[in-house]
N, C-alpha and C positions, 0 to 999 in steps of 0.2 A: 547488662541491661540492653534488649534487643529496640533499637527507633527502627523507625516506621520511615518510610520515603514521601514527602511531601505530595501530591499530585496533584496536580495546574489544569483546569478545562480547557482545551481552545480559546474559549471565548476570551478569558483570562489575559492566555497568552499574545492573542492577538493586540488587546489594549495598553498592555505593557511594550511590547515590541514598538507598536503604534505608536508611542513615549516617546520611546528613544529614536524613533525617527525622526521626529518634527523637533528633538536636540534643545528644547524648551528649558530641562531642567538635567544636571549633572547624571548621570549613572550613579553615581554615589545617593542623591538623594533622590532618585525612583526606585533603588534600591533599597533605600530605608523607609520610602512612602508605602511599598508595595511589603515590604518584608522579605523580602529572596535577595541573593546575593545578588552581586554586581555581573558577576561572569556570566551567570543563568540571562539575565539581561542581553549581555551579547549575543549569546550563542538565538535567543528568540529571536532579534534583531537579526543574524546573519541569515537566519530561515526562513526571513520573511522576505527578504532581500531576494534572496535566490531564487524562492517561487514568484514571487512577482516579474523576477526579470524573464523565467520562464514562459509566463504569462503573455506576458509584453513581446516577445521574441515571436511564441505562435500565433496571439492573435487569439486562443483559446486556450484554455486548462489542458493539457494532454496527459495523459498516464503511457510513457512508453513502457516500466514495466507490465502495464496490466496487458497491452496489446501484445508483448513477448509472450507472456502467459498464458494468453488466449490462442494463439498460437499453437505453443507448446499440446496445450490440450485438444485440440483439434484435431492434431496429427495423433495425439494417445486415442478419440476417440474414433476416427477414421481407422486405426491400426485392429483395435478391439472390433471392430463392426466386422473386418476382413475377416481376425480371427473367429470369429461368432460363425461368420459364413460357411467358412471352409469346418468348422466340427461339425457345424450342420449340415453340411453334404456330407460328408466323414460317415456320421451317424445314421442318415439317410440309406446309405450305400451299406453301410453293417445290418440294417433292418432289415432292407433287403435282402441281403446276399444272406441271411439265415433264417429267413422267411418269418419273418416277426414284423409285419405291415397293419398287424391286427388293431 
């Protein structure tokens, strides 16, 4: 018999996390309030930790991978544009040189 994987919305997960921070009520029974294990609890709680200290640290949200990424692609479209150039002088110069300017 094939189950299914539970799936949590953000929203969700933020409230539960938000639980276990403010350490109000046990792990044990936010985990039985909510219905998910107790680990799943952790593991939202240490994610929520990390991006907030992220947070905190710059002063803003930042995405370092998206700005790598950004990057990354820039330099692919800058390389593509050169190449573009250069077939079309390439091409240019064949039309020419066999007289097909028509």
């Amino acid at each position: 018999m094939k189950t299914t994987r539970k799936r949590y919305s953000p929203q969700f997960k933020l409230e539960v996390a938000l639980e276990a921070l403010q350490e109000k009520e046990t792990l044990a029974v936010l985990a039985k309030k909510h219905a998910i294990h107790a680990t799943q609890i952790t593991l939202w709680k240490k994610q929520l930790k990390e991006q907030l200290n992220d947070f905190f640290s710059t002063g803003k949200p930042t995405v370092v991978k998206d700005e790598k990424l950004m990057d990354t692609l820039y330099q692919k479209i800058g390389r593509l544009e050169m190449e573009l150039d250069w077939i079309k002088k390439k091409y240019n110069q064949y039309q020419q040189k066999n007289g097909l300017d028509g």
